[in-house]
SEKEMAR-525804 format. One record per residue (C-alpha): residue number from 1; residue in one letter; x, y, z. Coordinates in nm, 2 decimals. Layout:
BEGIN
(r NUM, "A", (X, Y, Z))
...
//
This chain:
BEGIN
(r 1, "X", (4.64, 13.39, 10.14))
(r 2, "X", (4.67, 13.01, 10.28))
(r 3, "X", (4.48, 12.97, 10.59))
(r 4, "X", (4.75, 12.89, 10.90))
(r 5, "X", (4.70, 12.60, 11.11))
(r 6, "X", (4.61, 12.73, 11.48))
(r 7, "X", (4.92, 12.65, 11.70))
(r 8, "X", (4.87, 12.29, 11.94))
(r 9, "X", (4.75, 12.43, 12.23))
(r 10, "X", (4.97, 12.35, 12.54))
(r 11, "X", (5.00, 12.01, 12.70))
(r 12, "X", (4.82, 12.03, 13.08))
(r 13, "X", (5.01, 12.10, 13.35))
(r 14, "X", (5.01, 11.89, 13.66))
(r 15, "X", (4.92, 12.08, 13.97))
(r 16, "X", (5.25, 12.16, 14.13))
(r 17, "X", (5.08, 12.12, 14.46))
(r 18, "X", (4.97, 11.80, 14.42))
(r 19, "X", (5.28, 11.69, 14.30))
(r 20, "X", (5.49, 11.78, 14.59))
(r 21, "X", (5.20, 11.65, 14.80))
(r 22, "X", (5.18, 11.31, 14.75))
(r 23, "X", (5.55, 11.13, 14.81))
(r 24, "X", (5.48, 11.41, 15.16))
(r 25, "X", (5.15, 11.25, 15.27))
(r 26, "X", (5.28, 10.92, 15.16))
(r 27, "X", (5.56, 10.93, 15.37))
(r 28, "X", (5.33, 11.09, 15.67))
(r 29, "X", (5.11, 10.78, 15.62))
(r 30, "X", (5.37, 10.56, 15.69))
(r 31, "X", (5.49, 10.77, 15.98))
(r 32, "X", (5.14, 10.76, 16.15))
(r 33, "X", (5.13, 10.35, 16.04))
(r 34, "X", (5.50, 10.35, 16.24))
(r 35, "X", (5.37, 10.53, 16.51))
(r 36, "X", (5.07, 10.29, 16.57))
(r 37, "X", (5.32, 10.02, 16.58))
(r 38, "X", (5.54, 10.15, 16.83))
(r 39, "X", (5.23, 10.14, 17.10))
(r 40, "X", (5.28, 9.73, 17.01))
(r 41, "X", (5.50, 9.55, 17.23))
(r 42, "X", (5.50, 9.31, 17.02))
(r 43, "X", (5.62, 9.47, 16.72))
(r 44, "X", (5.97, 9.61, 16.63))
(r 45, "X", (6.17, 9.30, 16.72))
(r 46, "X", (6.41, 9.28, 16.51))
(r 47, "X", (6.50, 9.71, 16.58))
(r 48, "X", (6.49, 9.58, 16.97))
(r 49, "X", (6.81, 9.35, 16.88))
(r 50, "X", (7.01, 9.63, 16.65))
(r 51, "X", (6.95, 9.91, 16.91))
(r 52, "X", (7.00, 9.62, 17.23))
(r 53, "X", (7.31, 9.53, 17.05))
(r 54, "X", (7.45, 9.90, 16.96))
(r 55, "X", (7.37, 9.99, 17.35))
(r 56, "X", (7.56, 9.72, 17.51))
(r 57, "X", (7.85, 9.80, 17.30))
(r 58, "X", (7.82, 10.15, 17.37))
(r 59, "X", (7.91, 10.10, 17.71))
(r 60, "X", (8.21, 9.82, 17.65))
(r 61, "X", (7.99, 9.53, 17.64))
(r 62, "X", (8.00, 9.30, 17.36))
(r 63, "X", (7.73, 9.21, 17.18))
(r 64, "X", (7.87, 8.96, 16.97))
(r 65, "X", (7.68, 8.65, 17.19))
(r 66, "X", (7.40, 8.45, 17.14))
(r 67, "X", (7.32, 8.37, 17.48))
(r 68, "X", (7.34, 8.72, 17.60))
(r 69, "X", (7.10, 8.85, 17.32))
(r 70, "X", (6.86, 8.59, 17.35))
(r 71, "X", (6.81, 8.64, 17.71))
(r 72, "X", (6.73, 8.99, 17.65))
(r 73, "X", (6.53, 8.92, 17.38))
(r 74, "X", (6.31, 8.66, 17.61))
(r 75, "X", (6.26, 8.92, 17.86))
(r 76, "X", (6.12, 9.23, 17.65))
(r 77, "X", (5.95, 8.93, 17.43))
(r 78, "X", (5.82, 8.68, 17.69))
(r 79, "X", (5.73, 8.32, 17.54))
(r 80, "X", (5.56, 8.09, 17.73))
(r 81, "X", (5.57, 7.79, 17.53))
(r 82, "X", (5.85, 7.85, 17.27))
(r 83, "X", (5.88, 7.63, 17.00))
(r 84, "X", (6.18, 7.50, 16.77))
(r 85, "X", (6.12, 7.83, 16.55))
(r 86, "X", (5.98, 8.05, 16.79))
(r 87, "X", (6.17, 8.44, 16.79))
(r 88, "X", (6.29, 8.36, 17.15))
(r 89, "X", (6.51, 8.06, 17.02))
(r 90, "X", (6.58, 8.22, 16.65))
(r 91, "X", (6.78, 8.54, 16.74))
(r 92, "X", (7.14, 8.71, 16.81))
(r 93, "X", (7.33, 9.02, 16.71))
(r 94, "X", (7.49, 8.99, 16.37))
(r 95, "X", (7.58, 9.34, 16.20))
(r 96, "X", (7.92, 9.48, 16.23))
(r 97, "X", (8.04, 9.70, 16.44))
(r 98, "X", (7.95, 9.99, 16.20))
(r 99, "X", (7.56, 9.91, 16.31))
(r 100, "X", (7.67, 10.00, 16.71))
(r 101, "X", (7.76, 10.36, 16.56))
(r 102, "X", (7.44, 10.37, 16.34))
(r 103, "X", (7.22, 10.27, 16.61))
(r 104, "X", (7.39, 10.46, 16.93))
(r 105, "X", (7.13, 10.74, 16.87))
(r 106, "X", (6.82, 10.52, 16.94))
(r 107, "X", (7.07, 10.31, 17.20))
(r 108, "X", (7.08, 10.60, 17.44))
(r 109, "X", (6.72, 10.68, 17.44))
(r 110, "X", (6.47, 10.45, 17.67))
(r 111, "X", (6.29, 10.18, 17.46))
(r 112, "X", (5.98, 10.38, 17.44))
(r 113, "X", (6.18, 10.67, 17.31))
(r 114, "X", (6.37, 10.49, 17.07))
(r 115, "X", (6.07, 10.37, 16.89))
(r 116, "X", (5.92, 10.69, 16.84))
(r 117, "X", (6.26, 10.85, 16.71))
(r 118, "X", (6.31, 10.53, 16.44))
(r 119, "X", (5.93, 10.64, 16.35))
(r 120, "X", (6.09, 10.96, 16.26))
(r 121, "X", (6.35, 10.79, 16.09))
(r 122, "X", (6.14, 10.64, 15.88))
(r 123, "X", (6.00, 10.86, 15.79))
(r 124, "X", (6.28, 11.05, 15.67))
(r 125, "X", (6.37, 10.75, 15.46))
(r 126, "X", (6.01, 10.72, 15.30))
(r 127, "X", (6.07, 11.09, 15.20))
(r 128, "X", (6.43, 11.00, 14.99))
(r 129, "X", (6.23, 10.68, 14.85))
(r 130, "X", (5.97, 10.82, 14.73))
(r 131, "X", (6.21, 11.06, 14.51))
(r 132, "X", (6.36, 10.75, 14.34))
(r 133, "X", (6.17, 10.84, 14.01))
(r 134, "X", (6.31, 11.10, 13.95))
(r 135, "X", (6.68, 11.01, 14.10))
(r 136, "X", (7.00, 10.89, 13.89))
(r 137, "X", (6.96, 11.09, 13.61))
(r 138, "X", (7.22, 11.14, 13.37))
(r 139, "X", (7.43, 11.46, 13.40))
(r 140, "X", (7.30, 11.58, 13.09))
(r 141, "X", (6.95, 11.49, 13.09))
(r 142, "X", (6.70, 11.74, 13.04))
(r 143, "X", (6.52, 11.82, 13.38))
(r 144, "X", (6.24, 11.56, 13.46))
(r 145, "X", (5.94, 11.68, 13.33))
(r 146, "X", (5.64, 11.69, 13.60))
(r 147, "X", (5.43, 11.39, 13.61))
(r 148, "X", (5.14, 11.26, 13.83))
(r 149, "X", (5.20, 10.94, 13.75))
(r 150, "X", (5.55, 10.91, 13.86))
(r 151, "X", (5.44, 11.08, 14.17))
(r 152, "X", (5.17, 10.85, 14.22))
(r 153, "X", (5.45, 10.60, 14.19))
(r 154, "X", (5.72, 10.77, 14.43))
(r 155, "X", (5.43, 10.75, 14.71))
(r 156, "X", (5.36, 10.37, 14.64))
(r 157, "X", (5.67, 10.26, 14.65))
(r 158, "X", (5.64, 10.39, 15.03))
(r 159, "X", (5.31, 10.28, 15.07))
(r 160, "X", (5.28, 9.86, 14.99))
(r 161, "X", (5.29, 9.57, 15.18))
(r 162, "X", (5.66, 9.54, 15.22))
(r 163, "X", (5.68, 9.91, 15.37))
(r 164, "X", (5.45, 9.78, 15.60))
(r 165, "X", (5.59, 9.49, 15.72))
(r 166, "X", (5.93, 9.61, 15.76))
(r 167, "X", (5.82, 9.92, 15.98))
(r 168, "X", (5.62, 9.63, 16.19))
(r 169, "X", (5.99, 9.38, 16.25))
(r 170, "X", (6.21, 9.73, 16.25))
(r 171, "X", (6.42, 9.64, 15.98))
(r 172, "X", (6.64, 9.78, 15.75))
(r 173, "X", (6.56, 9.82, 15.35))
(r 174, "X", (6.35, 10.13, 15.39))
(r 175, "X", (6.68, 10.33, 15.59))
(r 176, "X", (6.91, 10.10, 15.29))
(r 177, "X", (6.70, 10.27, 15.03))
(r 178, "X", (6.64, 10.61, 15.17))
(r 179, "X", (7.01, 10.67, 15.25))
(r 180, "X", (7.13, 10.54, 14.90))
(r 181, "X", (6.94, 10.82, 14.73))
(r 182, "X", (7.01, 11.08, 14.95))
(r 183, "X", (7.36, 10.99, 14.97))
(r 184, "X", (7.36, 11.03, 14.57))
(r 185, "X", (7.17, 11.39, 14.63))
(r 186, "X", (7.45, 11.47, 14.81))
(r 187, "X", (7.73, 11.34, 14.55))
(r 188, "X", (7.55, 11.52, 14.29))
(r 189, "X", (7.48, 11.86, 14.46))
(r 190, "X", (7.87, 11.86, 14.51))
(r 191, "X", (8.00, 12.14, 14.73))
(r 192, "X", (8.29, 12.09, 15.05))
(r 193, "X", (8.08, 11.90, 15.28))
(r 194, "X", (7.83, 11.66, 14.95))
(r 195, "X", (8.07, 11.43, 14.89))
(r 196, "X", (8.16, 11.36, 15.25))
(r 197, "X", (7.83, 11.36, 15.37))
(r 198, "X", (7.72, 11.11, 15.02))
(r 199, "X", (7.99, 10.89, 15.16))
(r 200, "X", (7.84, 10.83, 15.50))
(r 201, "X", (7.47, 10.79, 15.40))
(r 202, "X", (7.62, 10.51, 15.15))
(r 203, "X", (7.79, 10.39, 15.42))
(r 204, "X", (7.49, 10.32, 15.65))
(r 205, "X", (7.37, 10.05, 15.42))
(r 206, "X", (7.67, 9.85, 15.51))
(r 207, "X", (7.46, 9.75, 15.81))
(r 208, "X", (7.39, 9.45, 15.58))
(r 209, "X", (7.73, 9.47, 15.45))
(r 210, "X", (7.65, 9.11, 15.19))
(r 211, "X", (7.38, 9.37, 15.01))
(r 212, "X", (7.58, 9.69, 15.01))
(r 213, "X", (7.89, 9.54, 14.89))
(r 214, "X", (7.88, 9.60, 14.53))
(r 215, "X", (7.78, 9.97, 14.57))
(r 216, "X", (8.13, 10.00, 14.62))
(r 217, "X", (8.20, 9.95, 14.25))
(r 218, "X", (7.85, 10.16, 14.21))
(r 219, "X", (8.02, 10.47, 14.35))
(r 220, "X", (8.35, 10.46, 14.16))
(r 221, "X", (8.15, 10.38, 13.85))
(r 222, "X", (7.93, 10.69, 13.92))
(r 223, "X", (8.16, 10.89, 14.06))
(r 224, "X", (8.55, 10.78, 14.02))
(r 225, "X", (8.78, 10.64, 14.25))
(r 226, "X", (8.77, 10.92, 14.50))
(r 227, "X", (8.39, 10.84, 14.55))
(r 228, "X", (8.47, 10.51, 14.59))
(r 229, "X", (8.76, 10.55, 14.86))
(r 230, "X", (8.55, 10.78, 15.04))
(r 231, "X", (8.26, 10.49, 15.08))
(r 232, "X", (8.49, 10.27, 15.15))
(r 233, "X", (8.69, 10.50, 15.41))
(r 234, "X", (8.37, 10.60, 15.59))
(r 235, "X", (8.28, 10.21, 15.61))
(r 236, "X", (8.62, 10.10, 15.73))
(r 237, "X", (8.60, 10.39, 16.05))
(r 238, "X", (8.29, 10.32, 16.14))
(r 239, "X", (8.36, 9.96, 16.17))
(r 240, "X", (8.64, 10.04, 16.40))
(r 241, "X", (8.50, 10.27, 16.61))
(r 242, "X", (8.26, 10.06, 16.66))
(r 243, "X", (8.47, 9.74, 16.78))
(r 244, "X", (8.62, 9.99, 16.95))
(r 245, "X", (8.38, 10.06, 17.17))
(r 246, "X", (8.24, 9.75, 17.21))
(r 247, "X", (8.57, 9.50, 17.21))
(r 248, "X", (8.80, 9.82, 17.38))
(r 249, "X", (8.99, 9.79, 17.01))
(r 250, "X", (8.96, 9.81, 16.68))
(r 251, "X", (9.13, 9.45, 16.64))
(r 252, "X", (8.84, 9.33, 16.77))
(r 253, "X", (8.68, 9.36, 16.47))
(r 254, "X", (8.87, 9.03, 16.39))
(r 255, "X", (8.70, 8.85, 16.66))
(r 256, "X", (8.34, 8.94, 16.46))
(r 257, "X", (8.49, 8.81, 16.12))
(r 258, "X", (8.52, 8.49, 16.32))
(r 259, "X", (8.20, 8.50, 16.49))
(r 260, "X", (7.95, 8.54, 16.25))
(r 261, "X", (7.97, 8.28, 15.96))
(r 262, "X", (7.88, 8.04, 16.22))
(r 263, "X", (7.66, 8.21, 16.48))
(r 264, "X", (7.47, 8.31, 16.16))
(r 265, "X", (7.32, 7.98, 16.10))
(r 266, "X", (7.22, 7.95, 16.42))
(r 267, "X", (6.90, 8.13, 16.32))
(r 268, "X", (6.62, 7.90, 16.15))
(r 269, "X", (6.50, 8.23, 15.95))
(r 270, "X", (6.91, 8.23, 15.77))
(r 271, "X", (6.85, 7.86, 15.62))
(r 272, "X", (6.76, 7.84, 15.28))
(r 273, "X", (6.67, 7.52, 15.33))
(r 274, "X", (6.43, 7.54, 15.62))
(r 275, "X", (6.30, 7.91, 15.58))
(r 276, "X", (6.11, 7.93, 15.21))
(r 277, "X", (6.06, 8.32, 15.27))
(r 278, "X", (6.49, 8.32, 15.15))
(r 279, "X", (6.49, 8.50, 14.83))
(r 280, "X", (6.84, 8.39, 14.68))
(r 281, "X", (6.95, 8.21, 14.33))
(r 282, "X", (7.03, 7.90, 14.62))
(r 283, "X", (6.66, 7.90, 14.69))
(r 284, "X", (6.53, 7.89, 14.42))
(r 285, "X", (6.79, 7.61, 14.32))
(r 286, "X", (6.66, 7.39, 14.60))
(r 287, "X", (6.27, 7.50, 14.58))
(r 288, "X", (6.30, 7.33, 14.18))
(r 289, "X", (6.48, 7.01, 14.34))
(r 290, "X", (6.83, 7.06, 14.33))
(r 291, "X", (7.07, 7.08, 14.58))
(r 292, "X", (7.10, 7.26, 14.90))
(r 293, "X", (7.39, 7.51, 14.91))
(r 294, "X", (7.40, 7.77, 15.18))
(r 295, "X", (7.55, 8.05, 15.13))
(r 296, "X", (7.84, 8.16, 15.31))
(r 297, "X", (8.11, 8.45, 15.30))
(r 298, "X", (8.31, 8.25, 15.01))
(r 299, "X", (7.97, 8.14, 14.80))
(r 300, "X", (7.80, 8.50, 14.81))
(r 301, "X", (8.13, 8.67, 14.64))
(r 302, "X", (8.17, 8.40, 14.42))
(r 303, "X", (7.85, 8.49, 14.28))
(r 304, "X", (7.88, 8.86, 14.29))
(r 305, "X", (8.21, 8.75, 14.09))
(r 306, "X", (8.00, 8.58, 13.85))
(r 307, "X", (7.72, 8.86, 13.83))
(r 308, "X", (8.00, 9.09, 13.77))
(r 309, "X", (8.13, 8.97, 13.49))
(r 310, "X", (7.76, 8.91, 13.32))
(r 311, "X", (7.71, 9.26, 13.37))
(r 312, "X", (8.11, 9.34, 13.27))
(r 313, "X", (8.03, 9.09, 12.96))
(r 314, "X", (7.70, 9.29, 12.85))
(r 315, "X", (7.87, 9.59, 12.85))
(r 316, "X", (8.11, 9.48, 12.63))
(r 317, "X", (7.95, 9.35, 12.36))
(r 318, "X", (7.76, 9.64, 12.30))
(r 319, "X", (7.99, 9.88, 12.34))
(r 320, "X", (7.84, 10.10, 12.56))
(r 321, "X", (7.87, 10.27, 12.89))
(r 322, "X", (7.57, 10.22, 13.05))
(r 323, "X", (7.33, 10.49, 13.20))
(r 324, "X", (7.34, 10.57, 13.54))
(r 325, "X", (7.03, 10.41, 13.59))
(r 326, "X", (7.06, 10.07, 13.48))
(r 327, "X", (7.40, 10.06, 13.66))
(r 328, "X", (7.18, 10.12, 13.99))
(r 329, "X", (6.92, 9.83, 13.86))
(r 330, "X", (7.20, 9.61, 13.80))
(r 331, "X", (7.36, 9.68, 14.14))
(r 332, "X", (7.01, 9.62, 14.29))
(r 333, "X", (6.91, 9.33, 14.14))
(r 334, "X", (7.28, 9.13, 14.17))
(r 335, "X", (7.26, 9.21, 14.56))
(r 336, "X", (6.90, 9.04, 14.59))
(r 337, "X", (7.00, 8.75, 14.34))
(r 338, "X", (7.37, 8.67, 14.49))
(r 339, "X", (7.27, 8.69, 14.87))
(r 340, "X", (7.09, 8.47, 15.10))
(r 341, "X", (6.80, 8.76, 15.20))
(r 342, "X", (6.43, 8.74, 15.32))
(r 343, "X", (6.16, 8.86, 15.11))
(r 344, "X", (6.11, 9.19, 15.31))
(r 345, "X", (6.46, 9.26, 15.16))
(r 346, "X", (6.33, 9.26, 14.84))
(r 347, "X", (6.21, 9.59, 14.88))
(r 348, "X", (6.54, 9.75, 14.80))
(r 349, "X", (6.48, 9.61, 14.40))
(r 350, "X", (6.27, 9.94, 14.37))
(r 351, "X", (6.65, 10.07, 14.32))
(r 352, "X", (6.55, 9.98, 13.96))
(r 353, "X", (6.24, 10.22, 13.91))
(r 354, "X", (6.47, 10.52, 13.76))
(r 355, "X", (6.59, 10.27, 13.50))
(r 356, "X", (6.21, 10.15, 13.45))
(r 357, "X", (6.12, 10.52, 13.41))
(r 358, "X", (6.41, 10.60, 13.15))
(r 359, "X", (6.25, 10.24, 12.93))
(r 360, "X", (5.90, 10.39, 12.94))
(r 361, "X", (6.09, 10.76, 12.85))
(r 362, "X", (6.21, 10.59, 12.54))
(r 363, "X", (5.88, 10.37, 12.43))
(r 364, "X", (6.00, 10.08, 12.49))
(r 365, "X", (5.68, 10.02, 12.70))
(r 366, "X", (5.69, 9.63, 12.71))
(r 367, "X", (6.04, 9.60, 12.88))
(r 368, "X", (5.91, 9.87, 13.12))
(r 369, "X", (5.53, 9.66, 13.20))
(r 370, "X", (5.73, 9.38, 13.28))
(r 371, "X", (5.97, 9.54, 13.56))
(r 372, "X", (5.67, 9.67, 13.71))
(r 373, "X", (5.51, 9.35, 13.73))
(r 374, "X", (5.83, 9.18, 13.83))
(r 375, "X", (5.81, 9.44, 14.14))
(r 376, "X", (5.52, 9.38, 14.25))
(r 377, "X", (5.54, 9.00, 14.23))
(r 378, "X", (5.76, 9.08, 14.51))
(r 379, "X", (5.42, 9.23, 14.69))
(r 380, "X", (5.23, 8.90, 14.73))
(r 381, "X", (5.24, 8.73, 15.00))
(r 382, "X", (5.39, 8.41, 15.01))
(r 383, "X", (5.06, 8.23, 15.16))
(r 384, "X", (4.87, 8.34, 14.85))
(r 385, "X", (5.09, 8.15, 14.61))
(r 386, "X", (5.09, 7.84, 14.85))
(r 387, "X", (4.76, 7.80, 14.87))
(r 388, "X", (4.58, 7.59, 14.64))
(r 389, "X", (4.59, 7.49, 14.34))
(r 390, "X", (4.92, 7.66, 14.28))
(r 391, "X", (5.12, 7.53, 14.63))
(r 392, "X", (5.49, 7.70, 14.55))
(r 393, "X", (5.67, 7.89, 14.78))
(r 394, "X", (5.94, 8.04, 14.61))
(r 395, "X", (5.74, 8.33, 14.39))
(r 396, "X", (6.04, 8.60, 14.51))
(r 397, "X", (6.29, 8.41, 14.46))
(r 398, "X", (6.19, 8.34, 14.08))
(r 399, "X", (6.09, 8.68, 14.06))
(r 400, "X", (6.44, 8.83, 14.11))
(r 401, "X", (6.60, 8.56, 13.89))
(r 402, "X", (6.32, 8.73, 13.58))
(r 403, "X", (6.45, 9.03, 13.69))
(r 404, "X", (6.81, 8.99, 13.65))
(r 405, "X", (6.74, 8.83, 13.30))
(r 406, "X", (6.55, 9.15, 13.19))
(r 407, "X", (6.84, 9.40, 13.34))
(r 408, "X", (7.10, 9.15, 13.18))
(r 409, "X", (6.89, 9.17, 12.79))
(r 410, "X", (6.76, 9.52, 12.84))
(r 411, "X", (6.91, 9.87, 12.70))
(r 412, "X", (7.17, 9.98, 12.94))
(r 413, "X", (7.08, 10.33, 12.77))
(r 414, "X", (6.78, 10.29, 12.68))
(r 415, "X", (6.66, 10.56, 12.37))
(r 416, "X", (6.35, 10.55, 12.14))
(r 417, "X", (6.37, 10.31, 11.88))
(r 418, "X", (6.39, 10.41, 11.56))
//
């Protein structure tokens, strides 16, 4: 009788505890690290101006001028001797109206109050983020099999250097990122009230509405035309409402579409040319020599245009509909390559780690080493590449541009090679 070969024994399993454990305690790291900061007052600038701005047009005022803001602003952040490019001198309220209706929560609470509820905030956010591994998968994929390593991976995308300095300013791409997944949690759970509720997280992002355009074409291609109305719809009412209240009618939201291409500029940090943390193809561009072009409204669609049909043209000579993933790096990577943002911003290119994970899924470990690296490229701070002997300052910049070649030259489904 032929001897049998004992059966494998079974592959270890990760302890469930631990798994659910980290992205948790990652998240309540970041909380505590948020909470530390709100006993600053001198941190959370930049959330003093969104929720200043949301309360004066919560009660008819509006906050669409520069003078008014920075008076505000000089009082809570007293300068003594500001300079050309001090804060005190650099600020104003640019979001749309939509941001008076994201921000009236924190609007009608004291400043104290505020902080510690957009501490809680974020850490709602950090939870949603650090689920991005596992996030976007394809309708038919096989569940995601349980991995320390793509936890380890959910918790450090909360926990790095840009985390931290966003929750320091109060800014945005942690509540961008957190919102876009949970929005798609809702789409995909489905039910009466997922597909509404989907539509309003991925409408929040339009706080920033030059990154979050293109997930308009995101949701129809992930979801259809309805998804994409309903994105659109809840963007379009929030808008007005919130001119609305602020202007006394939703025409007013006119008067912004006139205000802010100029007032914009205004701001030393929104000038490629004088502010080397600008992370933008138009950066880069000038950082190599070549000329200065700021970007305005017409410039930043013209080269979505042009991103869109790179990525429209790479579909189409393979063949193939891409996966859900790499439509989410592509979206990702086009809004931090065709939009004049600071490097903080680049945080929301972690947008890209379920397409990493689905190129490591399939072997094709080389493609997948070189996103990660590309990511945290955007960790560095700029002083260490400034310094000697290497004395550039436009690391980010060129690091988005690598990416968008990878995305552009990778598998948009990617499978094992054979």
């Amino acid at each position: 009788m032929a001897d049998t070969a004992p059966p494998a024994p079974p592959a270890p399993v990760p302890n469930r505890g631990l798994l659910v454990a980290l992205p948790l305690v990652a998240a309540g790291l970041l909380f505590l690290i948020a909470l530390n900061y709100a006993r600053n007052p001198d941190l959370n600038r930049d959330f003093f101006i969104y929720r200043i701005g949301a309360h004066l047009g919560a009660r008819g005022d509006w906050p669409y001028d520069v003078p008014k803001i920075r008076a505000l602003v000089a009082d809570a952040f007293p300068d003594p001797d500001p300079k050309f490019d001090s804060f005190v001198n650099n600020n104003g309220y640019f979001p749309p109206p939509l941001a008076i209706v994201v921000y009236l929560p924190f609007a009608v609470l004291p400043w104290g109050a505020a902080k510690l509820a957009w501490a809680v905030a974020m850490f709602l956010a950090a939870l949603m983020v650090a689920r991005l591994p596992h996030a976007f998968r394809a309708a038919d994929a096989p569940p995601a099999d349980p991995s320390l390593v793509w936890a380890a991976v959910g918790a450090m995308l909360v926990l790095n250097y840009l985390s931290v300095a966003i929750i320091a300013v109060g800014q945005t791409p942690l509540l961008f990122v957190g919102c876009v997944v949970a929005g798609q949690w809702c789409f995909d759970r489905g039910g009466r009230w997922g597909p509404w509720l989907g539509a309003l997280l991925w409408a929040v992002p339009f706080v920033k509405p030059h990154l979050a355009l293109p997930f308009i074409p995101l949701a129809w291609y992930l979801g259809g035309w309805k998804r994409a109305a309903a994105v659109f719809g809840a963007v379009a009412a929030l808008n007005l409402i919130g001119a609305t209240l602020a202007g006394g009618s939703p025409l007013m939201l006119k008067d912004y579409l006139d205000y802010v291409p100029t007032a914009h500029k205004a701001v030393v940090y929104n000038r490629a040319e004088l502010n080397p943390q600008i992370t933008s193809w138009n950066r880069l561009l000038f950082s190599l020599g070549g000329p200065l072009v700021e970007l305005t409204l017409v410039t930043t669609v013209a080269g979505y245009l042009v991103w869109g049909g790179l990525v429209i043209g790479r579909c189409a000579v393979t063949g193939e509909r891409p996966s859900r993933a790499w439509a989410l790096a592509a979206t990702a990577v086009g809004g931090m390559l065709c939009c004049q943002v600071l490097g903080y911003e680049t945080l929301g290119l972690v947008l890209t780690v379920p397409w990493l994970r689905e190129l490591f899924a399939a072997g094709r470990r080389a493609q997948g080493v070189a996103g990660c690296l590309l990511l945290l490229l955007q960790q560095i701070p700029r002083e260490v590449f400034q310094a000697e002997p290497l004395g550039i300052d436009f690391h980010r910049s060129l690091g988005v541009m690598l990416f968008a070649v990878l995305v552009l030259i990778g598998p948009l489904r990617p499978r094992p090679k054979t």
